[in-house]
C-alpha positions in Angstrom: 8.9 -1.3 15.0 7.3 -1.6 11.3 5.9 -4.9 10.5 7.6 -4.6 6.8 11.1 -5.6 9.2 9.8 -8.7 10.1 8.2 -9.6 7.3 9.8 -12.9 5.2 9.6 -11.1 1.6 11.1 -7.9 3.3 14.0 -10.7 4.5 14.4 -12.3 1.4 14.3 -9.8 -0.8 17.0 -7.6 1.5 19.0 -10.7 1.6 18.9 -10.4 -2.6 20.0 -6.9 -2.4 23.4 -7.9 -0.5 23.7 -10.5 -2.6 23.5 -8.0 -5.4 25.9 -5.6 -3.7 28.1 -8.3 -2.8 28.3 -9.6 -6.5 29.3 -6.6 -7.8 32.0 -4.6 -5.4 32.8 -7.8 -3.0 31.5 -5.8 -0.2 28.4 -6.4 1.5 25.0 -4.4 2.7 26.4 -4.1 6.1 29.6 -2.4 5.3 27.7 0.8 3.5 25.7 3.7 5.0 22.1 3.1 6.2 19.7 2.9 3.8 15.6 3.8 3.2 15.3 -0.2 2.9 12.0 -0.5 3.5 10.9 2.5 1.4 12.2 0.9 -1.4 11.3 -2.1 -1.0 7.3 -1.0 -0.7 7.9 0.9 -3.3 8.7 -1.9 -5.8 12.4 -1.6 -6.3 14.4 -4.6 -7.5 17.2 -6.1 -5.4 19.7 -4.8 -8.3 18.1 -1.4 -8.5 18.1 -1.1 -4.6 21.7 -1.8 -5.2 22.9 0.4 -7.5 20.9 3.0 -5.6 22.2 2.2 -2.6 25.9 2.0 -4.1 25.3 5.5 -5.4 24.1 7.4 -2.2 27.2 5.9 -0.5 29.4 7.2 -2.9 30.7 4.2 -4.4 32.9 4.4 -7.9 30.2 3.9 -10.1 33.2 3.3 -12.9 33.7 -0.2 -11.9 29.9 -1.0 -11.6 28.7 -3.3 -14.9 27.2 -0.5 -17.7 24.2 -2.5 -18.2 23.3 -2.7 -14.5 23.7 0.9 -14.2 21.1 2.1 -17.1 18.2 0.7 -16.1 17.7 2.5 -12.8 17.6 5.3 -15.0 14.9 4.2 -17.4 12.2 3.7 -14.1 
């Protein structure tokens, strides 16, 4: 198993993501498709851009998503 799993910012920072998720649709991390989690994570994402990223590979209506939290994963 990859260390990154285990690891306490890999935790916290997943933990911020389903916050994120949770914020926005009132569903959670857990009730979407699997996710490359760890890839984004060592690969700098945000917990709101692994969101909205996350949102958008599982087909989520994008239409009720807040504008402004949509854009930036666009400028990166």
């Amino acid at each position: 198993m990859n260390t990154i799993y285990t690891s306490p910012a890999f935790r916290e920072w997943l933990k911020d993501v389903d916050c994120e998720i949770l914020r926005q649709t009132g569903i959670g991390l857990f009730d979407l498709p699997d996710q490359t989690w760890a890839l984004w994570f060592e690969e700098g994402y945000g917990p709101e851009e692994a969101a909205i990223l996350a949102l958008e590979a599982s087909s989520y209506p994008m239409e009720s998503i807040d504008p402004t939290k949509r854009e930036f994963i666009y400028r990166r």
